[in-house]
PDB file as gemmi writes it, atoms N, CA and C in Angstrom:
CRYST1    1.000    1.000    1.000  90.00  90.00  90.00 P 1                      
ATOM      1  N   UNK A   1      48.010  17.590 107.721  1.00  0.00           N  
ATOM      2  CA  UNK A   1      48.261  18.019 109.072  1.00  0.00           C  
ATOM      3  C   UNK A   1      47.438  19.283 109.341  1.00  0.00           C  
ATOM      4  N   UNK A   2      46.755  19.578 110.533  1.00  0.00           N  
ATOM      5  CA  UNK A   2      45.716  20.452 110.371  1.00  0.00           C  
ATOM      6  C   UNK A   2      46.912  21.171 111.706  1.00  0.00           C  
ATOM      7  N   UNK A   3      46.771  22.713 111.190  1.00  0.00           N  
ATOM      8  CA  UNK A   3      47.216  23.822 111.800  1.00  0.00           C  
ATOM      9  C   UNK A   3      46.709  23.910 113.380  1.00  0.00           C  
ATOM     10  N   UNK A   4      47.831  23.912 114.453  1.00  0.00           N  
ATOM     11  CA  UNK A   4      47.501  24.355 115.380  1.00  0.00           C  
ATOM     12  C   UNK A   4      47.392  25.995 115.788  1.00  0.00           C  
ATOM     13  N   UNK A   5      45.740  26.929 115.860  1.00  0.00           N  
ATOM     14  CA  UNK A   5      46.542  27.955 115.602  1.00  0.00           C  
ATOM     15  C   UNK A   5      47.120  29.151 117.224  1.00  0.00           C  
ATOM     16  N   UNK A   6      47.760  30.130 117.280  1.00  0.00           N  
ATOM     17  CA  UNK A   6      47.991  30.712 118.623  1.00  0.00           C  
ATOM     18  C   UNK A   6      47.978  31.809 118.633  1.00  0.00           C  
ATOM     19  N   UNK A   7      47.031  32.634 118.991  1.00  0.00           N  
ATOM     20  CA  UNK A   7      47.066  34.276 119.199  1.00  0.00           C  
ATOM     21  C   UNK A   7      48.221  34.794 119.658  1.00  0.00           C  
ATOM     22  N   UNK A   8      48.155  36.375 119.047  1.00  0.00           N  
ATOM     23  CA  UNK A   8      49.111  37.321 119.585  1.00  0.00           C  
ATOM     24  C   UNK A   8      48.375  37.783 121.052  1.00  0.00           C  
ATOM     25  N   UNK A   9      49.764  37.956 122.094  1.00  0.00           N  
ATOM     26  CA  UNK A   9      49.725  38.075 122.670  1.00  0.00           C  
ATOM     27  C   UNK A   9      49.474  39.579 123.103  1.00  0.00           C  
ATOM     28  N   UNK A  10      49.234  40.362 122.357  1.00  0.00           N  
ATOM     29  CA  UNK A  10      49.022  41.332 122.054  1.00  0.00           C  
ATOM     30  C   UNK A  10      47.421  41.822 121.712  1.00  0.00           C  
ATOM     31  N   UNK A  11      46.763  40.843 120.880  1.00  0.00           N  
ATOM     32  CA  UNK A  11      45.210  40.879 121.106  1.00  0.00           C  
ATOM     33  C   UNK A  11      44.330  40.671 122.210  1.00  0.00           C  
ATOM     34  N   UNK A  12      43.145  41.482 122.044  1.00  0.00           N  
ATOM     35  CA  UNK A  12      42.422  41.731 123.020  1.00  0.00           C  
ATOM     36  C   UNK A  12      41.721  40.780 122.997  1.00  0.00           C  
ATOM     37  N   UNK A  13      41.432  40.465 124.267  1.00  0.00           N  
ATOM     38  CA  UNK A  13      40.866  39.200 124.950  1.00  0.00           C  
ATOM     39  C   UNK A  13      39.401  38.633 124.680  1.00  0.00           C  
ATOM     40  N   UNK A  14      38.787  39.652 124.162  1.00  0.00           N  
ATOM     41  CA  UNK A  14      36.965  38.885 123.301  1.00  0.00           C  
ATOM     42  C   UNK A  14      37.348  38.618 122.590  1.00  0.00           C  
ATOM     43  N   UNK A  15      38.673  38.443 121.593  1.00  0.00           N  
ATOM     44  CA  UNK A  15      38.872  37.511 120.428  1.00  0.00           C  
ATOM     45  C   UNK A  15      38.716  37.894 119.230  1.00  0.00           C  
ATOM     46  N   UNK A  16      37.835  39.580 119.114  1.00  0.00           N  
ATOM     47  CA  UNK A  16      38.233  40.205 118.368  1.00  0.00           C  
ATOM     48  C   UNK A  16      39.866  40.773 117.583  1.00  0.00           C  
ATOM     49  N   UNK A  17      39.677  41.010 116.544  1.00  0.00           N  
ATOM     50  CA  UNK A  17      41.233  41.853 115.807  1.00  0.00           C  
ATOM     51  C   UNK A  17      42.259  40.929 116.613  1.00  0.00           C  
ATOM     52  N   UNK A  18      42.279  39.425 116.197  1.00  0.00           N  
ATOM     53  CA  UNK A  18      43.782  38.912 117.037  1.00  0.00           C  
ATOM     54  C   UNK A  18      44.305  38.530 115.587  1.00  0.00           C  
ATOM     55  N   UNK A  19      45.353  38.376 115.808  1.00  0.00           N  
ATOM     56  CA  UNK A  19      46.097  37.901 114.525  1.00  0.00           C  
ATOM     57  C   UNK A  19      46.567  36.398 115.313  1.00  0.00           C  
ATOM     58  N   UNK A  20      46.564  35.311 114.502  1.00  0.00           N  
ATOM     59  CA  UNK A  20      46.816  34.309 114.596  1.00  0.00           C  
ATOM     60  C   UNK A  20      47.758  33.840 114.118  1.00  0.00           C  
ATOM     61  N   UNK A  21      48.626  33.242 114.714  1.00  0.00           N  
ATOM     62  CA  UNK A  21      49.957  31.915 113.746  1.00  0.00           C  
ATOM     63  C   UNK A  21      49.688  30.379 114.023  1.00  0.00           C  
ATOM     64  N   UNK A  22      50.247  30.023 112.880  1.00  0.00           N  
ATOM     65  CA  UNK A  22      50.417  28.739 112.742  1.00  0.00           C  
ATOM     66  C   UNK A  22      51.595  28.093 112.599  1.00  0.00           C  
ATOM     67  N   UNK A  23      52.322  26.994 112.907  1.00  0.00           N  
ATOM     68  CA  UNK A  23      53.383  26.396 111.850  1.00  0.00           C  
ATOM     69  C   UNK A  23      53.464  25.296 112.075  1.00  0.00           C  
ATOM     70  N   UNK A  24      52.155  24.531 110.739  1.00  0.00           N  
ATOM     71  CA  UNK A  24      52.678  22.779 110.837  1.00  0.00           C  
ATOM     72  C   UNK A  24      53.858  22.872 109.895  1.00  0.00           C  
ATOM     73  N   UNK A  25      54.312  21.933 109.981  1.00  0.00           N  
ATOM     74  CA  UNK A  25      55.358  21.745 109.128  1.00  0.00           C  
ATOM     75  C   UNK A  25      56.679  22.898 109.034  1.00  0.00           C  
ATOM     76  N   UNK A  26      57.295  23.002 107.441  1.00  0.00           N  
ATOM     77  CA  UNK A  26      58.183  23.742 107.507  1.00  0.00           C  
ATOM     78  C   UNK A  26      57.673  25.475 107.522  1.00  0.00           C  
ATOM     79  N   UNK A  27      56.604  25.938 107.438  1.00  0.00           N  
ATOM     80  CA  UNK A  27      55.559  26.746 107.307  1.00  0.00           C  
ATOM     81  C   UNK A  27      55.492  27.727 108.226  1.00  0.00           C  
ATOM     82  N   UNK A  28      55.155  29.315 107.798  1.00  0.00           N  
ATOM     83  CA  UNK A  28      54.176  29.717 109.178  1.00  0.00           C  
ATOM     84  C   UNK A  28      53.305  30.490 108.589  1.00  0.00           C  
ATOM     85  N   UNK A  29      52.183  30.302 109.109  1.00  0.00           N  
ATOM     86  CA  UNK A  29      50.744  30.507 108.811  1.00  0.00           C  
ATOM     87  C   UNK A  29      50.311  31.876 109.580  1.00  0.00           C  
ATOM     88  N   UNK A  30      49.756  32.636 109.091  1.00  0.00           N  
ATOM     89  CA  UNK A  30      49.417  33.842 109.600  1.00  0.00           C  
ATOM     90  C   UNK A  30      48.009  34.287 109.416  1.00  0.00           C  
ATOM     91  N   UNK A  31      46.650  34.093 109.948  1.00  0.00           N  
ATOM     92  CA  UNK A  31      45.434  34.953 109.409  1.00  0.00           C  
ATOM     93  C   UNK A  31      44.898  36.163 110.523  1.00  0.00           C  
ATOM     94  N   UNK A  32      44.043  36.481 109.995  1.00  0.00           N  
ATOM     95  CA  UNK A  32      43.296  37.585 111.023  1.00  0.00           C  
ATOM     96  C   UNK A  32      41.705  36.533 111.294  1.00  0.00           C  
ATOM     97  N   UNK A  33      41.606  36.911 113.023  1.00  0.00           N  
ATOM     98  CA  UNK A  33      40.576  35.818 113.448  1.00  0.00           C  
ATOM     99  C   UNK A  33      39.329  36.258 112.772  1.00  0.00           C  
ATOM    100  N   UNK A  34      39.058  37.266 112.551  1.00  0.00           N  
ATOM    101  CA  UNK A  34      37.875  37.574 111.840  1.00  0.00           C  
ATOM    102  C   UNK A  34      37.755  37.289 110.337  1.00  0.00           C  
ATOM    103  N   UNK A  35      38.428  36.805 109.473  1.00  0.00           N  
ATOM    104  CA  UNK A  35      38.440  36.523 108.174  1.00  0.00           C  
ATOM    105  C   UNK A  35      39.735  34.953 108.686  1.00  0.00           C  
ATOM    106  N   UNK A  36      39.114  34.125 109.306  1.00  0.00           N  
ATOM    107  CA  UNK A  36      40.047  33.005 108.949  1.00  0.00           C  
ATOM    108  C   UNK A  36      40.523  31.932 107.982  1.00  0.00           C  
ATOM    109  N   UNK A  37      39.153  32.297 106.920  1.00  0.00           N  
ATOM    110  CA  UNK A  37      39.542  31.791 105.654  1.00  0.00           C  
ATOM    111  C   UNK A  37      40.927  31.629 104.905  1.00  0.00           C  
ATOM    112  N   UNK A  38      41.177  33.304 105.221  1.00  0.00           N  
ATOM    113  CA  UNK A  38      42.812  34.055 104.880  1.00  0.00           C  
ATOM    114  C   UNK A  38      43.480  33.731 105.246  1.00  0.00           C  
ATOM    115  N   UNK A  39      44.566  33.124 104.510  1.00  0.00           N  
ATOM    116  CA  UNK A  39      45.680  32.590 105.280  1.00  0.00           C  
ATOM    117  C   UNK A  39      46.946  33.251 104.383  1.00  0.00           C  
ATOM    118  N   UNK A  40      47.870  33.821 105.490  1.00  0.00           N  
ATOM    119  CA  UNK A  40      49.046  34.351 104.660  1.00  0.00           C  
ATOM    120  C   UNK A  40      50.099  33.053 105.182  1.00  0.00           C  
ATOM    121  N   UNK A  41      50.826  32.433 104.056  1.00  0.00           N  
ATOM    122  CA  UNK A  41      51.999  31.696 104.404  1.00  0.00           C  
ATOM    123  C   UNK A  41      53.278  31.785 103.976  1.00  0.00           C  
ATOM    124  N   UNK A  42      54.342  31.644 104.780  1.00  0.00           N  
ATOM    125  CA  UNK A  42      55.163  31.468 103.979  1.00  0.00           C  
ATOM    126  C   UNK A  42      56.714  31.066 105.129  1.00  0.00           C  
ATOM    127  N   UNK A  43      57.512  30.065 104.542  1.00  0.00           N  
ATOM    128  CA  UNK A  43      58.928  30.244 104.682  1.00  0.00           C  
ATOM    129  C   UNK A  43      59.210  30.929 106.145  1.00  0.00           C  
ATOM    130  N   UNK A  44      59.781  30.967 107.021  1.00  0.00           N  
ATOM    131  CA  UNK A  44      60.551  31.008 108.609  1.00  0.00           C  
ATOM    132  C   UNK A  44      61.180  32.228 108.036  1.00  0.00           C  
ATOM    133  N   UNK A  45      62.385  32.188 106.835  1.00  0.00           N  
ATOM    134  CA  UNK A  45      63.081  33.100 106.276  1.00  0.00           C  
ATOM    135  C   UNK A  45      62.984  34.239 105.684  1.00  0.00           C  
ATOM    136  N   UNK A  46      61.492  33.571 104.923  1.00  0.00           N  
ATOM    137  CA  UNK A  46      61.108  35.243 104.015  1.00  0.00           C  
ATOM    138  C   UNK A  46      60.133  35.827 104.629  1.00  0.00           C  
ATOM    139  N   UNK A  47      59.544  35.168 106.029  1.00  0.00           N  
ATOM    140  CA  UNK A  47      58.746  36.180 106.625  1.00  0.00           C  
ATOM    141  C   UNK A  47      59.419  36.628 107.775  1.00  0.00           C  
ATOM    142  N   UNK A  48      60.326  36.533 108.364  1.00  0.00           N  
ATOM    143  CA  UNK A  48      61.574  36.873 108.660  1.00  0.00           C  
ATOM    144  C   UNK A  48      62.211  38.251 108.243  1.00  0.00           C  
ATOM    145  N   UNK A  49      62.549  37.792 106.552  1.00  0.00           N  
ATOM    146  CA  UNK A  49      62.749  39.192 105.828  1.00  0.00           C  
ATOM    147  C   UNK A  49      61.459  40.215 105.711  1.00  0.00           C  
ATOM    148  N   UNK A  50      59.994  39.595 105.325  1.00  0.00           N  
ATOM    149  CA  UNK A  50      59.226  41.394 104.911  1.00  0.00           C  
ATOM    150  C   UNK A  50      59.374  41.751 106.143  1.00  0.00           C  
ATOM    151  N   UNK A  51      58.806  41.231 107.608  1.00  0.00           N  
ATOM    152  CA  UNK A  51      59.146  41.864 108.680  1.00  0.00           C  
ATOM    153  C   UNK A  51      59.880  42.712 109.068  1.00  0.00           C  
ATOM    154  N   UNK A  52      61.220  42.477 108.781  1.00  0.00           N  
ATOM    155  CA  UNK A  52      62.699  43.461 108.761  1.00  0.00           C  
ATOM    156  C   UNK A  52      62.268  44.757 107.785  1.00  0.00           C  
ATOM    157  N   UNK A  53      61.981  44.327 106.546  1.00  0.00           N  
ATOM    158  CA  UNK A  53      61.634  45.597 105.558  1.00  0.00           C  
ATOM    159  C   UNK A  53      60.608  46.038 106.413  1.00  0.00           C  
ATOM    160  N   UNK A  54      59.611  45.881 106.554  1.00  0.00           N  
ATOM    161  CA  UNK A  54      58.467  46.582 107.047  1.00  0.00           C  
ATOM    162  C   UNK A  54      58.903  47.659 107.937  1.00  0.00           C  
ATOM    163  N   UNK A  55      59.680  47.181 109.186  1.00  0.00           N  
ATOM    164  CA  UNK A  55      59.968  47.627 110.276  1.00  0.00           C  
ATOM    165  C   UNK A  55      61.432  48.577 110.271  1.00  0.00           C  
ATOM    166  N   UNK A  56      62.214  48.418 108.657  1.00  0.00           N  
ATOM    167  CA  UNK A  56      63.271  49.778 108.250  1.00  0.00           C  
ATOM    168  C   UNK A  56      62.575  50.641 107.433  1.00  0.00           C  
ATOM    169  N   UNK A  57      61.213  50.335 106.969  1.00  0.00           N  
ATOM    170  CA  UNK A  57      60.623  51.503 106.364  1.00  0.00           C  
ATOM    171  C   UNK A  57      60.605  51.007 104.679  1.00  0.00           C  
ATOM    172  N   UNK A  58      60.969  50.054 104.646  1.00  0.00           N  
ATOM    173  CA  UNK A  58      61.299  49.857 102.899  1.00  0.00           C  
ATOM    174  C   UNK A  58      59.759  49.178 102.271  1.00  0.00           C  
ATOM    175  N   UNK A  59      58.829  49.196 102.923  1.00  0.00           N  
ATOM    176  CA  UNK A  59      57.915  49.060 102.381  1.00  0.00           C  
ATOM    177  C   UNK A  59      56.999  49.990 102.864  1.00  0.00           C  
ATOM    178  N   UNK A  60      56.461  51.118 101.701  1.00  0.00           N  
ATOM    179  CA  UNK A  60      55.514  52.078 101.855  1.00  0.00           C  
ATOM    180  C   UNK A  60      54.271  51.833 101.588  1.00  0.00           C  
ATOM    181  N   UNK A  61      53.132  52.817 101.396  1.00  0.00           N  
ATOM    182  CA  UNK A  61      52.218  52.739 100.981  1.00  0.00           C  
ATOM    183  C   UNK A  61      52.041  52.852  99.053  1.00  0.00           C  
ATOM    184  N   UNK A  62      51.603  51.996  98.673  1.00  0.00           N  
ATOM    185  CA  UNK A  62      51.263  51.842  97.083  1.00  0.00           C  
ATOM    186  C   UNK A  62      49.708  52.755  96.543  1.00  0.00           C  
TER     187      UNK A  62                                                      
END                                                                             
């Protein structure tokens, strides 16, 4: 099944720096349009959860 993909609505309109999603299947697909090779995936649930961490602070800089 080939990924339908949909910009943030939030990226700027030449199509530069957009972040993209996907979700065939049970999946959601995440790359940056400029490196679309990259694909981050995972689970409804656990990207769900880093989101939440990200956004209480529980993930810093390493």
């Amino acid at each position: 099944m080939e990924a339908k993909w949909q910009k943030s609505s939030y990226s700027e309109g030449n199509g530069a720096n957009c972040v993209e999603m996907a979700r065939p299947g049970r999946s959601v697909l995440l790359r940056e349009s400029d490196a679309p090779a990259t694909v981050l995936g995972a689970p409804p649930a656990r990207l769900a959860a880093l989101l939440a961490a990200i956004k209480e602070g529980h993930l810093g800089p390493r």
